[in-house]
Every structure is written in structure tokens, then in C-alpha cells.
C-alpha positions in Angstrom: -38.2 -100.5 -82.8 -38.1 -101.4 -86.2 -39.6 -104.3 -88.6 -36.7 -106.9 -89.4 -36.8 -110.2 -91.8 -34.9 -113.3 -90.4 -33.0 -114.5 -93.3 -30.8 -116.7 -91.2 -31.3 -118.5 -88.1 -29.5 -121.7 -86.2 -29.4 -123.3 -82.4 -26.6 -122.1 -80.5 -24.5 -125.4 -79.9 -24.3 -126.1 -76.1 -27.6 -124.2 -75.3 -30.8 -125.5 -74.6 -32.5 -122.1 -75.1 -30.6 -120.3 -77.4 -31.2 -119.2 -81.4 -29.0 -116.9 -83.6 -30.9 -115.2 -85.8 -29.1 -112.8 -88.7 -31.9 -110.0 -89.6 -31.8 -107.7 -92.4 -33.7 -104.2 -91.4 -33.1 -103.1 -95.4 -30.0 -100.7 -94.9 -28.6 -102.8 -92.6 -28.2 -106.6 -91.4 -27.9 -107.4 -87.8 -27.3 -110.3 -85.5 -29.5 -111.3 -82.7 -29.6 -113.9 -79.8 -32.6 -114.8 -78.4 -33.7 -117.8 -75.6 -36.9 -118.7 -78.1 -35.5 -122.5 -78.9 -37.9 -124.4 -76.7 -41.1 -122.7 -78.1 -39.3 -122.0 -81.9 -37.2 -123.6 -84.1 -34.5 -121.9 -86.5 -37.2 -123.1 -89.5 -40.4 -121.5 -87.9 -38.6 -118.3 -88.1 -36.2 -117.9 -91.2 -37.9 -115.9 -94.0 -40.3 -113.8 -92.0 -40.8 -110.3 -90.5 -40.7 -109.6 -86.3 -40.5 -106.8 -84.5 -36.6 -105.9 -82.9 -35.7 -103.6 -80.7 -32.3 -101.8 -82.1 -31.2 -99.1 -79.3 -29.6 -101.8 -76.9 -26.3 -102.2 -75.6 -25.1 -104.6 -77.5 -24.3 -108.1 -75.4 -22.7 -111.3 -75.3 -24.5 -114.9 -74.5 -22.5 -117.1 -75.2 -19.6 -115.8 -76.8 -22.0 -114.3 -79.6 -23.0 -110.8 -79.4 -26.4 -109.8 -79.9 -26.7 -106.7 -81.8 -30.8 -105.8 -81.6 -33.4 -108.3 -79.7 -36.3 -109.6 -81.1 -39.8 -108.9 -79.3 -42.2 -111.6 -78.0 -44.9 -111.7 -75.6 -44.8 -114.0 -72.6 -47.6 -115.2 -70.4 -47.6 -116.4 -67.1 -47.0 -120.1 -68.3 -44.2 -119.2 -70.0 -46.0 -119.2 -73.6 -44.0 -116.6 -76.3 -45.6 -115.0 -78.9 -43.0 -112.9 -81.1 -44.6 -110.0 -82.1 -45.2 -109.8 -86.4 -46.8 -106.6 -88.4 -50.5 -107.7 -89.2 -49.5 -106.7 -92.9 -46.8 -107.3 -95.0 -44.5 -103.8 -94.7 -40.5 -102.9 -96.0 -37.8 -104.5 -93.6 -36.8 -101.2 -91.6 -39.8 -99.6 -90.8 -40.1 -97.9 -87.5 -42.4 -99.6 -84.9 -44.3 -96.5 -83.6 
């Protein structure tokens, strides 16, 4: 797991759920697709730091590969809570 900044991020057209989000982890920039649109839109996210998951297999959801996924929290009434650094830290940094 490592600390990533969303410096892009759109609805995926034809989805209800779906967001694209381009990350940069500092050495590298990755894409990810994640089913946050009903609880998060493309502006709640762009310009700040999550927590991703990078050792996947890489998948497709609709046509668009997803190259890391972003971590969130759910309860049992479907409530997400992506998971942020409680300081500010350098896009990269491993999650221990």
C-alpha cells in the first residue's frame, strides 16, 4: 500500500457507480477505477492524498483498466470512508 494524490478524476459515462481517478504515487502515475460515485464526486477527490493498494492484478470495468485501487471503509449501511494519512506525507510513501 502506498500514499497516492488524485490529480485527476471524472464519472465513468454509462455508470451509475463508477469514477476514474489518475494518481500520481511521485515516481509513478497510475489509473484507478473505483464504484465511489454515489457517496463521492470527481471534485471531492481531485487534489488530495488516499491510501491505494498497488500489488493487484490489474482489471477492466468497463473497458478501463484499473491499475492500483483506492482503500475505503464500508459499514453495514453501505457508508464509505476512503482512508487519508492523518498528516500531510510525499505521494509514494509505503502504507505500513
Amino acid at each position: 500500500m502506498r500514499i497516492g494524490k488524485v490529480v485527476q478524476a471524472e464519472r465513468v459515462e454509462g455508470s451509475r457507480n463508477l469514477v476514474k481517478l489518475q494518481v500520481d504515487f511521485g515516481s509513478e502515475k497510475l489509473q484507478a477505477v473505483s464504484g465511489i460515485a454515489q457517496q463521492y464526486t470527481p471534485e471531492d477527490i481531485i487534489g488530495k492524498k488516499f491510501m491505494f493498494i498497488l500489488n493487484l492484478v490489474r482489471r477492466k470495468f468497463m473497458g478501463i483498466e484499473s491499475q492500483c485501487m483506492i482503500f475505503a471503509a464500508e459499514d453495514e449501511k453501505g457508508n464509505l470512508a476512503l482512508m487519508v494519512p492523518d498528516k500531510d506525507i510525499e505521494e509514494g510513501s509505503i502504507v505500513h
